[in-house]
Wavefront OBJ file of the C-alpha trace (Angstrom):
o trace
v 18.285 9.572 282.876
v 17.795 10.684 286.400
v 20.415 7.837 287.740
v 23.184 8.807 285.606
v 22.697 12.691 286.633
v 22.693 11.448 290.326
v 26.019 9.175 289.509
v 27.615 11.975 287.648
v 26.749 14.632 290.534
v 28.020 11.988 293.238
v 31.103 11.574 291.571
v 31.955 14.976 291.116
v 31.568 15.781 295.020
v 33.704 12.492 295.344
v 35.642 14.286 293.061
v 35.838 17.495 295.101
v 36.303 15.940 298.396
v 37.605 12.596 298.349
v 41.064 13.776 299.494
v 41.125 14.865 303.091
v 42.077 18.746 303.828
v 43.542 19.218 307.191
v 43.939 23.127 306.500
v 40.371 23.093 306.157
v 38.978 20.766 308.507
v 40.754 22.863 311.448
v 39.469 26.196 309.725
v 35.478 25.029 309.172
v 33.155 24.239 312.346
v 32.536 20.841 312.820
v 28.992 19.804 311.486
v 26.473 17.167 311.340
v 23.280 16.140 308.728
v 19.829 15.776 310.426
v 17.522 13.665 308.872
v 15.378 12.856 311.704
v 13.836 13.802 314.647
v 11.084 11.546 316.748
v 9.644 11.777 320.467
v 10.548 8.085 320.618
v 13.745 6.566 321.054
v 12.999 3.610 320.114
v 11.075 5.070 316.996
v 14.574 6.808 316.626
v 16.896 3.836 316.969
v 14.841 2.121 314.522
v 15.024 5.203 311.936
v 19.504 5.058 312.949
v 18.882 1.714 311.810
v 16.982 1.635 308.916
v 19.810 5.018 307.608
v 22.677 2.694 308.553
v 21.396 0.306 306.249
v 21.802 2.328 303.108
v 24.157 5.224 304.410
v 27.433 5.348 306.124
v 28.666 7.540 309.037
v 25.032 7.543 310.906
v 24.356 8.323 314.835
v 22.165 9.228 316.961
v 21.511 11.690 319.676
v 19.317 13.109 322.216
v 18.275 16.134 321.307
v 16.569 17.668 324.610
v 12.532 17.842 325.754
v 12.050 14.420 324.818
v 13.386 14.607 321.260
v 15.752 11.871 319.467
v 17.862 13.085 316.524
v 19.743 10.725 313.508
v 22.156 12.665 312.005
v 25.147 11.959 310.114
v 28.533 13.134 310.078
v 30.566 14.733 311.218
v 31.887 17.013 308.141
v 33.346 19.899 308.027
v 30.628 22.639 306.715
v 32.141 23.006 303.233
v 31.390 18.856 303.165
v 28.241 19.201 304.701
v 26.464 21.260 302.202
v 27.953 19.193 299.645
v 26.356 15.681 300.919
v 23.218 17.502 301.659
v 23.128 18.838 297.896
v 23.205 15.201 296.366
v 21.742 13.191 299.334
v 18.512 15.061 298.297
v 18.973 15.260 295.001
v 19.054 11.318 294.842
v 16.317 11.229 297.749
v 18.724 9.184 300.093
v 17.581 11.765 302.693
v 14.359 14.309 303.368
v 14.056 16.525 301.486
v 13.664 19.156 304.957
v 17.332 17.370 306.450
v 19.309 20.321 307.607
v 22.797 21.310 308.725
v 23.291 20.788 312.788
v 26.010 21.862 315.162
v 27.614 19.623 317.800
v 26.171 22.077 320.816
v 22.371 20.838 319.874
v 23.554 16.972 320.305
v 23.694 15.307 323.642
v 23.550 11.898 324.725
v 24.232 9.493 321.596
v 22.045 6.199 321.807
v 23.005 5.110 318.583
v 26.022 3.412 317.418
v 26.662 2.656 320.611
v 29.941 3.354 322.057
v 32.135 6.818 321.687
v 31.165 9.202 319.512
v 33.664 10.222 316.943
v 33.701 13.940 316.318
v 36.390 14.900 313.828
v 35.015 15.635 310.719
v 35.024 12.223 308.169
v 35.233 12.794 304.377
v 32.660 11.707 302.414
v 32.560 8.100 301.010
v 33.883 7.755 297.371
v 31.237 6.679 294.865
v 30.863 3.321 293.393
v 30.169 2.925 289.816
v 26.698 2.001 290.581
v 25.493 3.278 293.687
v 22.418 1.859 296.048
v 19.066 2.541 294.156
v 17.314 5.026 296.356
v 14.169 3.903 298.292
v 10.805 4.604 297.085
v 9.511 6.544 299.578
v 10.887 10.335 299.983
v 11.316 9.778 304.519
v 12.648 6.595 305.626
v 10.649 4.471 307.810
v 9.630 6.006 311.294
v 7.329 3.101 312.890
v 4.439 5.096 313.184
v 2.307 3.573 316.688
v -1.094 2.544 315.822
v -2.804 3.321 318.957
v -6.337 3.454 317.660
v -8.614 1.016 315.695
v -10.064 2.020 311.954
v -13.176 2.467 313.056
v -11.559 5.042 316.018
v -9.212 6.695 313.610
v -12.294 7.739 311.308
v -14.194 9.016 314.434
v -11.061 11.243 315.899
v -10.534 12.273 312.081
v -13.838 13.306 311.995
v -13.411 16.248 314.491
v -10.364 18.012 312.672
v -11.298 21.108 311.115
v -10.538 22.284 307.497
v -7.435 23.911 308.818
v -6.000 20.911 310.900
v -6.769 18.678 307.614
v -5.279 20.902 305.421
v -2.027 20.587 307.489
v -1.698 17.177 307.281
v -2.266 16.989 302.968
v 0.682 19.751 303.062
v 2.722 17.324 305.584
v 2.242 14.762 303.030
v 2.708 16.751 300.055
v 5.881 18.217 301.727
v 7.760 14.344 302.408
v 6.370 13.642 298.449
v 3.158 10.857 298.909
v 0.409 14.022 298.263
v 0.310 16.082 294.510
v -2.962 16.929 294.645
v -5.243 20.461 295.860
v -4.550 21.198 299.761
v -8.640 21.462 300.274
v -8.762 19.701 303.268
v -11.108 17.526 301.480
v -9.409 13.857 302.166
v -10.851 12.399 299.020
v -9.207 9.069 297.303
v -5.766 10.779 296.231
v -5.063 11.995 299.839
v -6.321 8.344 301.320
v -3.523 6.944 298.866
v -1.296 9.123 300.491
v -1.819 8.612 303.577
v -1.680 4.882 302.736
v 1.606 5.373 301.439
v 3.106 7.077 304.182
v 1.952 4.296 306.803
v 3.335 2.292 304.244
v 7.017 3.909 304.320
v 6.792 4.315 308.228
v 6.061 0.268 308.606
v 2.327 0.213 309.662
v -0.849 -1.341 308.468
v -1.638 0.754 305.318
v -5.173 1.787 305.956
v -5.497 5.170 304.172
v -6.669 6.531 307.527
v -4.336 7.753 310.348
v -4.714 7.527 313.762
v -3.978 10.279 316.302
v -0.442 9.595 316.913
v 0.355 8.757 313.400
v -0.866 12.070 312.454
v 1.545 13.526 315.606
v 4.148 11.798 314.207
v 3.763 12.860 310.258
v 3.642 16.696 311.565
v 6.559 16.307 313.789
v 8.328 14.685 311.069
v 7.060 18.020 308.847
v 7.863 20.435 311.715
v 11.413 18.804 312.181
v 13.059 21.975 310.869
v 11.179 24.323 313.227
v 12.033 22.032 316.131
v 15.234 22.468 315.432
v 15.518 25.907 316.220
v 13.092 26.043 318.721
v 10.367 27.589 317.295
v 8.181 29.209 319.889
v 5.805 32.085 319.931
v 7.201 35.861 321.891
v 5.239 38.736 322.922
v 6.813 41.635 323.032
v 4.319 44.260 324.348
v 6.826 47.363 323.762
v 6.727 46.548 320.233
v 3.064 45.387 320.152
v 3.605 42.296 318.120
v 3.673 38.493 318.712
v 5.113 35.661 316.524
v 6.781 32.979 316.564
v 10.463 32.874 316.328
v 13.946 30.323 316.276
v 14.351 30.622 320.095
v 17.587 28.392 319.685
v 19.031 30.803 317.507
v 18.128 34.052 318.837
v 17.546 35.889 321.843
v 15.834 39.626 322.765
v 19.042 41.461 323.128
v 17.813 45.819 323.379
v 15.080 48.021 321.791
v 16.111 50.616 319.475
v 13.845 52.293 317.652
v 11.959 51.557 315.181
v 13.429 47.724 316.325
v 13.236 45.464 319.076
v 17.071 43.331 318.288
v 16.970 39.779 319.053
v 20.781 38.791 318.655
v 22.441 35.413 317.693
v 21.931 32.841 320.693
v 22.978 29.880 318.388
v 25.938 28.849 316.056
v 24.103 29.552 313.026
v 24.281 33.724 313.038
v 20.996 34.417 312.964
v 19.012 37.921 314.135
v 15.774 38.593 314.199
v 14.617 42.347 314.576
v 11.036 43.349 315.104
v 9.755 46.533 313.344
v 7.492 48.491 315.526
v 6.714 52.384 314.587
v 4.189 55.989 314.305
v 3.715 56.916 310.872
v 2.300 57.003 307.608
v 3.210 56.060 304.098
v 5.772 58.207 303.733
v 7.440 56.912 307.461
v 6.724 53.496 305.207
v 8.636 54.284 302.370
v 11.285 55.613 304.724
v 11.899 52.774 306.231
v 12.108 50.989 302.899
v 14.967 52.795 301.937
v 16.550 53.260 305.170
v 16.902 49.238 305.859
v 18.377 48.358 302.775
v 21.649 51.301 303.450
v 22.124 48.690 306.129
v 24.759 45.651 306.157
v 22.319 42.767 307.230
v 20.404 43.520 304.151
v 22.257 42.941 301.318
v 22.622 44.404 297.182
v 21.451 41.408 295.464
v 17.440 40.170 295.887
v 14.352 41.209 294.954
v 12.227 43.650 296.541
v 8.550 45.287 296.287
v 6.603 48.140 297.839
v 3.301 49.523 297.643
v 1.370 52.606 299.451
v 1.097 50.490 302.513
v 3.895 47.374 302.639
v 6.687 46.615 301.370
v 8.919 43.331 301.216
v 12.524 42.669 300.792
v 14.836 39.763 299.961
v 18.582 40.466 300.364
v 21.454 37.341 299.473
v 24.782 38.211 299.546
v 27.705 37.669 302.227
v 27.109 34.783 303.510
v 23.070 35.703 304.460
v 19.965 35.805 303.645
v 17.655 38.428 305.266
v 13.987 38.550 304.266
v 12.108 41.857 305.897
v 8.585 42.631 305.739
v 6.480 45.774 306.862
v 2.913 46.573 306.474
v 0.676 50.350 307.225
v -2.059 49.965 309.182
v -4.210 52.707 311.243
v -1.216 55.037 311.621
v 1.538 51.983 313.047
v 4.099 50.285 311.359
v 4.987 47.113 312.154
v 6.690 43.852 310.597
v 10.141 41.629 311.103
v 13.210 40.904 309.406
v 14.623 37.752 309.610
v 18.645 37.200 308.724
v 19.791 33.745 308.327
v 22.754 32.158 306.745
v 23.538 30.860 303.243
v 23.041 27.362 302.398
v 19.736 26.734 304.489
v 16.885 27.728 302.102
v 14.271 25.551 302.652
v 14.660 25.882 306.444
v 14.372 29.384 306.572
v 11.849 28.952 304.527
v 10.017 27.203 306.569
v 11.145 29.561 309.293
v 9.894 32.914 307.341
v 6.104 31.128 306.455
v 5.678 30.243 310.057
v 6.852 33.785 311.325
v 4.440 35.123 308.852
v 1.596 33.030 309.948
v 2.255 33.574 313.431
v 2.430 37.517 313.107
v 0.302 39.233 315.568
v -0.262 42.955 316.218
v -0.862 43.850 319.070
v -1.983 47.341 321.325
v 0.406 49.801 321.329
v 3.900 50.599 319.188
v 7.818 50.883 319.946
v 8.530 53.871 321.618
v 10.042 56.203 319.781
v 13.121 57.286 321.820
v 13.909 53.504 323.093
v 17.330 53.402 322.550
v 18.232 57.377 322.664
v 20.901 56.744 325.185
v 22.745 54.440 323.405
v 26.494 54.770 321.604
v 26.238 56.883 318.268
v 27.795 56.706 315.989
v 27.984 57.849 311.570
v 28.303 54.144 310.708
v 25.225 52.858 312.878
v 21.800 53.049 312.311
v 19.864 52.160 315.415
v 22.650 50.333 316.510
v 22.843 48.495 313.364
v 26.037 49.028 310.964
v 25.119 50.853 308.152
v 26.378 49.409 304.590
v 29.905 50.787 303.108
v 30.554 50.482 299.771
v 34.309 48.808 298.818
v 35.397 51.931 297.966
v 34.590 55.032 296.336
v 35.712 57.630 293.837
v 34.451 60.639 291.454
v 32.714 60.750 288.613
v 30.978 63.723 286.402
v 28.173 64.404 284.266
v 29.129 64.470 280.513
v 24.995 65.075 279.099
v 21.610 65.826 279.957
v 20.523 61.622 280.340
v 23.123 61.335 283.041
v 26.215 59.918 281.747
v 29.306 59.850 283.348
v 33.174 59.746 283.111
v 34.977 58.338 285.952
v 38.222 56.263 286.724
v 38.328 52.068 285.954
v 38.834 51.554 289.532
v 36.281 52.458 290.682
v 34.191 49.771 288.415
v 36.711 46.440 288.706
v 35.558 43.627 290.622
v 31.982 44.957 291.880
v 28.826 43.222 292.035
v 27.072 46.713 291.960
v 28.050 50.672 290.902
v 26.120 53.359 292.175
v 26.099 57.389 291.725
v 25.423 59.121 295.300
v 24.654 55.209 296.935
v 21.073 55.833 295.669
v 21.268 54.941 291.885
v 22.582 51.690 290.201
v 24.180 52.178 286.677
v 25.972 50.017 284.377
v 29.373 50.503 282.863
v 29.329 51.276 278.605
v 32.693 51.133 278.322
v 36.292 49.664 280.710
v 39.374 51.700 278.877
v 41.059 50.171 281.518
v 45.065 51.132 279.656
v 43.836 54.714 280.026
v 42.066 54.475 282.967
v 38.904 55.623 282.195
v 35.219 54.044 282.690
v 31.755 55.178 281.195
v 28.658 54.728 283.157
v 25.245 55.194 282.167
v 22.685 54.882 284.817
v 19.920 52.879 284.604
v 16.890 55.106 285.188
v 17.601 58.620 283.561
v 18.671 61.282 285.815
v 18.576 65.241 284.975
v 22.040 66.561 286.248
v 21.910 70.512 287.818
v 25.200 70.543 285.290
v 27.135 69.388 282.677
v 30.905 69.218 281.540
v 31.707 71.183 278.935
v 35.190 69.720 277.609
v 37.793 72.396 276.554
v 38.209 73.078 273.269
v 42.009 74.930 273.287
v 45.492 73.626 274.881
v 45.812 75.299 278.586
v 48.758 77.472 278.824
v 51.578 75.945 280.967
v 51.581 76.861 285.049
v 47.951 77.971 284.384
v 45.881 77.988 287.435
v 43.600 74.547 287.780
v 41.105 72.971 289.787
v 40.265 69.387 290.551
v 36.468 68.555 292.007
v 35.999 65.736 294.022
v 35.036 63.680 296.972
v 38.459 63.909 298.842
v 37.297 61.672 301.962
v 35.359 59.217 300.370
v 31.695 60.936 300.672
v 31.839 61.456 304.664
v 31.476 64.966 303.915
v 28.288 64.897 301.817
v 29.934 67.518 299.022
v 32.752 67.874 296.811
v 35.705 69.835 297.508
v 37.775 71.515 295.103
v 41.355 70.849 295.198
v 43.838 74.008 293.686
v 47.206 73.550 291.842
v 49.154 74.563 288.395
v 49.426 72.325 285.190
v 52.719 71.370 285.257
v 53.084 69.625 281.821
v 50.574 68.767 278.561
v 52.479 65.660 278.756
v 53.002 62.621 280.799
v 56.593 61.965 282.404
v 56.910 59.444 279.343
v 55.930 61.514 276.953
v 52.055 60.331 276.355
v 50.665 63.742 274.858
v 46.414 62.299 276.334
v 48.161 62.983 279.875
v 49.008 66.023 281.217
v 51.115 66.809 284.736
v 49.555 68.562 287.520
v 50.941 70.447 290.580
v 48.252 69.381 293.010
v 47.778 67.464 296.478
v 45.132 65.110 295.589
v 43.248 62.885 298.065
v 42.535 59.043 296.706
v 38.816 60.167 296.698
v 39.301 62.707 294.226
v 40.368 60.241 291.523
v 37.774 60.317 288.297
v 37.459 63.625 289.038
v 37.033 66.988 286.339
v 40.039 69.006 286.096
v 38.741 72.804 285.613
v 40.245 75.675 284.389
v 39.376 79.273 285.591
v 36.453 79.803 282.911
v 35.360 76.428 284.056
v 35.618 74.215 281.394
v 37.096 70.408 281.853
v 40.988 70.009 280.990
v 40.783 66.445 281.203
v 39.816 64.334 284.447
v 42.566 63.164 287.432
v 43.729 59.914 287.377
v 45.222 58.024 290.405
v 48.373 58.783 291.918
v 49.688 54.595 291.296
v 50.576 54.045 288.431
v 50.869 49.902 288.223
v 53.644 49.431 291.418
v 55.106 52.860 291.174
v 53.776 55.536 293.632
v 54.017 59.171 292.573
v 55.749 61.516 294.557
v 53.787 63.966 297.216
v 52.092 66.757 294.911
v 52.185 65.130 291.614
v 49.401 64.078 289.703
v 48.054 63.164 286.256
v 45.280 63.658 284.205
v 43.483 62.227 281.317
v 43.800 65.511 278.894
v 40.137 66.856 277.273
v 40.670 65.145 273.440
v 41.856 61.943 275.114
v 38.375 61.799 276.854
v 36.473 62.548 273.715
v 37.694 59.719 272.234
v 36.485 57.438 274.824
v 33.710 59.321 274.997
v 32.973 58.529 270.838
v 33.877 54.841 271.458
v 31.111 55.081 273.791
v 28.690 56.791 271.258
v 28.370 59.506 274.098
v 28.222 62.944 272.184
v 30.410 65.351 274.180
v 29.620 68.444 274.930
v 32.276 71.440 273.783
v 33.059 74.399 275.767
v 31.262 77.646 274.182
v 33.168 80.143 275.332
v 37.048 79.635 275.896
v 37.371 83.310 276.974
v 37.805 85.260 280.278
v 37.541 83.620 283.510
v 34.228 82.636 285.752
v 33.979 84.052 289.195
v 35.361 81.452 292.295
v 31.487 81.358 293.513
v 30.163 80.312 289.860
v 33.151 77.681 289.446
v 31.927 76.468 292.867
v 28.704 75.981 291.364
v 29.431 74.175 287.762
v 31.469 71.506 289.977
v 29.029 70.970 292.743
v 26.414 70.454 289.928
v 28.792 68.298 287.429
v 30.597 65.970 290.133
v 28.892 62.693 291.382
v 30.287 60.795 293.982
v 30.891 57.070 292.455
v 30.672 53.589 294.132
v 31.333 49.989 294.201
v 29.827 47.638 295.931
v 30.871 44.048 297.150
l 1 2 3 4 5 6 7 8 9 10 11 12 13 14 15 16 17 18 19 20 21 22 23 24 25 26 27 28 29 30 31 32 33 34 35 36 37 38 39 40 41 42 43 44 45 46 47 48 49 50 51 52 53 54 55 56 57 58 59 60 61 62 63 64 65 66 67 68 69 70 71 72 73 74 75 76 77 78 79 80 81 82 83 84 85 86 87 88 89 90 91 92 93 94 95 96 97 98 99 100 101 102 103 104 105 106 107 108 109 110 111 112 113 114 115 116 117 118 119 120 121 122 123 124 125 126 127 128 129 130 131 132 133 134 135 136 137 138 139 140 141 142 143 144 145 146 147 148 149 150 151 152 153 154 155 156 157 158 159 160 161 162 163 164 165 166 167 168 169 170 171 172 173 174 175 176 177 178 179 180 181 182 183 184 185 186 187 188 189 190 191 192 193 194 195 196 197 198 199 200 201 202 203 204 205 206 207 208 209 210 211 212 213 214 215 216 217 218 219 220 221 222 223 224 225 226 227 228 229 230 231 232 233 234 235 236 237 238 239 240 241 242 243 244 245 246 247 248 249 250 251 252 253 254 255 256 257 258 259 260 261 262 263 264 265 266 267 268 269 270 271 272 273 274 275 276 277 278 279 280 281 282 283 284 285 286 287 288 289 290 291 292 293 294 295 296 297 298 299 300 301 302 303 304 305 306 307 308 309 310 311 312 313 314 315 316 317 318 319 320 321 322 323 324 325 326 327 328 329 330 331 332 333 334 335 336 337 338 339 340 341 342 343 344 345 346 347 348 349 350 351 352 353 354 355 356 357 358 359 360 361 362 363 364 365 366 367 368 369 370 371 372 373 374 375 376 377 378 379 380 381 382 383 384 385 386 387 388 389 390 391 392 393 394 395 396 397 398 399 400 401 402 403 404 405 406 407 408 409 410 411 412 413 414 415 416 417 418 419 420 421 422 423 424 425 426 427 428 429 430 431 432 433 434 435 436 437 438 439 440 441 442 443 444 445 446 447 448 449 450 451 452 453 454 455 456 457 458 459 460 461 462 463 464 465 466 467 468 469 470 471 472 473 474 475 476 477 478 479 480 481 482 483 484 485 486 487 488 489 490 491 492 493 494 495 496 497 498 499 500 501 502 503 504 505 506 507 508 509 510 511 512 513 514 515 516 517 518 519 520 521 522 523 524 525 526 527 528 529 530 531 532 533 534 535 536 537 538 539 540 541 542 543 544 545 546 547 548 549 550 551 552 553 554 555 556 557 558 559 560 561 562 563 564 565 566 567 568 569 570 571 572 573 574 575 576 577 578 579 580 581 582 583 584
């Protein structure tokens, strides 16, 4: 069963890519597969070899300090991910082979001869492709520089720790299954056994001191890659380790010390570093996820003193991580692309077990004299949703009535950016959306929908967030009703006399006693464009009927007489209107 899923998801990326794409391969970075890393070229030359048996397009390259690389390639990135996907899924590869970039390769030692760097397509499946070797990391020729007998003895001085790390190197390239105890009983001498086995020495069960170098560097491989390496930062007060490849200390703003992208990948790593208590915490919790490097979609957890976050989305992952202790906050957030899970992985476990506080926090005012600006939050860009629009309360749970624009093509809607809420009902024809949100709210008011016609050239009011939400409030917008009909005659539109900003769309249409006439729809209508001044509005019976469709009870207007003062009509729409968003 597992061969014919691996032929069937071989031939579908055959499938996919067989054909070259010249659009693309000019558009997408040029990319390579590493599957190996060793301190010795001729351990690496015999890995290119032992690849190039079973694989095509294989080289090999120096990869600085001493380091040998087989990759293969090159693909453009869209190919890339592709071969990695079902390279590992029929264990051709590691299971920790990444995606590379052309500036990390240097001299090639292996084919010999010039390197070809424009991106090959991969090779088209045959109906019954090479059975994959047993072992999950191709041979590496492992040195045996020590007898048995002196392999126990150095074994013998590791501590639990160091012994644990090797039974998770093993279990990580698939030869260990069993508890990491750091206990190396029978199962973990059969896997070590195993592993000498696949990297072509005498299987003992016991590994010397450089076969044990070489089964952690082949474990640490991603790390390497990025150049792992542990920072102090004494401003902040923490140490860790971090991708030194891929990012470099850049300014401190607080409460963050930036460390930009250094690297092709993208990647930023920001150190958290504040005063405070929990409330500062929870602060913080909410302030990092209004920015763009943390995306929507992920899960996320607090408590009175910590708090985790995982944001995908965009092309990134960012994983950020804070925790209260004696009155100082500190933690990291790490932002990493798409596509490279298990080496950020790796990455975000190693930060972790690096972390270090140290004496001392961020200063406060680091970074005071920098550029300000409304969309940046210590100089980091603060999240915008797609767009936004108006909504109102239509009951006491929290309901609301607002335009289908405002809902198409979103991965998330939110009332005021804070809360989420899903849409009931799409009457797209008519324009109209119902959300309800997802945790009750209590709104300061409701709509109350009129219950008589409005007289013609009556005075009317339209509540909304003209500009978007920049200016924190609604505004209310004056004109006349114009018509209790639409231009082609629909009677569940009427005509208004009013300048209306895009914002403003979804929002109620008042009268002077404050009751809802109906609520304003956009100004495009499909590819026509109204004329300055002219506007429409779903009428108060047509939004009842939505509203019933919905099984929203509406609320009636209870008494159609008189008028309201300005100040009080002020007030109903300030405590009826919600400012409504989607996000990407």
């Amino acid at each position: 069963m597992k061969k014919l899923i691996a032929v069937w998801a071989l031939s579908i990326l055959t499938f996919i890519i067989a054909t070259p794409h010249p659009a693309r391969a000019q558009q997408e970075p040029t990319v390579w597969i590493q599957v190996a890393a060793h301190p010795s070229l001729a351990q690496a030359e015999a890995r290119a070899r032992d690849f190039a048996a079973r694989l095509p397009d294989v080289s090999g390259f120096s990869l600085g300090g001493g380091w040998y690389g087989v990759v293969l390639g090159p693909y453009s990135r869209t190919d890339a991910e592709r071969v990695l996907q079902v390279y590992r899924a029929e264990r051709q590869i590691p299971g920790d082979s990444f995606i590379a970039f052309s500036r990390n390769l240097r001299a090639q030692f292996y084919p010999v001869g010039p390197v070809e760097t424009t991106p090959v397509v991969p090779p088209v499946a045959s109906a019954e492709p090479t059975a994959p070797a047993p072992q999950t990391s191709p041979p590496q020729i492992a040195v045996a520089d020590e007898s048995p007998a002196e392999a126990r003895r150095s074994e013998a001085r590791l501590s639990r720790a160091e012994k644990q790390q090797l039974q998770i190197a093993l279990q990580a390239q698939g030869f260990y299954s069993s508890a990491i105890d750091g206990s190396f009983g029978r199962g973990t001498r059969r896997s070590m056994a195993d592993w000498q086995a696949a990297n072509v020495v005498e299987p003992t069960g016991v590994l010397t001191t450089a076969q044990r170098k070489t089964l952690l560097d082949q474990y640490n491989a991603p790390l390497i890659s990025v150049g792992m390496a542990r920072v102090e930062n004494a401003d902040a007060g923490i140490a860790l380790s971090v991708p030194t490849a891929e990012v470099a200390f850049a300014r401190h703003e607080s409460p963050f010390s930036i460390y930009e992208r250094a690297g092709d990948l993208g990647a930023q790593v920001l150190l958290i570093s504040q005063p405070g208590d929990a409330r500062t915490l929870a602060g913080l919790y909410e302030i990092l996820q209004t920015l763009e490097i943390v995306p929507l979609e992920g899960p996320r957890s607090r408590s009175g003193n910590s708090f985790t976050i995982e944001g995908r989305g965009n092309g990134i992952v960012t994983h950020a991580e804070a925790t209260l202790r004696n009155g100082e906050i500190k933690g990291f957030t790490l932002i990493w692309p798409t596509g490279d899970d298990e080496r950020r992985a790796r990455i975000v476990t190693e930060m972790q077990n690096t972390f270090t506080r140290l004496d001392g926090v961020l200063d406060p005012t680091a970074g005071a004299d920098a550029p300000q600006s409304v969309d940046l939050l210590s100089g980091l860009e603060i999240r915008k949703p797609r767009l936004s629009r108006t909504g109102f309360f239509v009951d006491a749970a929290g309901t609301v009535l607002t335009t289908s624009d405002v809902v198409a093509q979103c991965s998330q809607v939110t009332l005021d950016h804070d809360y989420p809420v899903d849409v009931v009902l799409d009457d797209a024809p008519n324009g109209v959306a119902v959300l309800r949100p997802r945790s009750p709210l209590a709104p300061m008011d409701v709509a109350q929908l009129a219950i008589t016609a409005p007289r013609l050239q009556s005075d009317v009011a339209v509540a909304g967030f003209s500009y978007e939400g920049i200016l924190g409030a609604p505004s209310l917008t004056w004109g006349t009703l114009s018509d209790l009909r639409s231009l082609d005659g629909n009677q569940g539109v009427a005509r208004l006399a009013l300048a209306a900003q895009s914002g403003d769309v979804g929002g109620p249409v008042l009268n002077a006693n404050g009751a809802v006439l109906g609520m304003l729809l956009p100004r495009q209508v499909g590819s026509q464009q109204l004329p300055a001044g002219v506007s429409f509005a779903a009428n108060a019976e047509a939004l009842r009927a939505i509203l019933a469709r919905a099984s929203v009870a509406a609320t009636d207007q209870t008494d159609p007489q008189g008028s309201v003062p300005n100040a009080e009509l002020v007030r109903k729409a300030n405590g009826m209107t919600v400012l409504v968003s989607c996000w990407e």
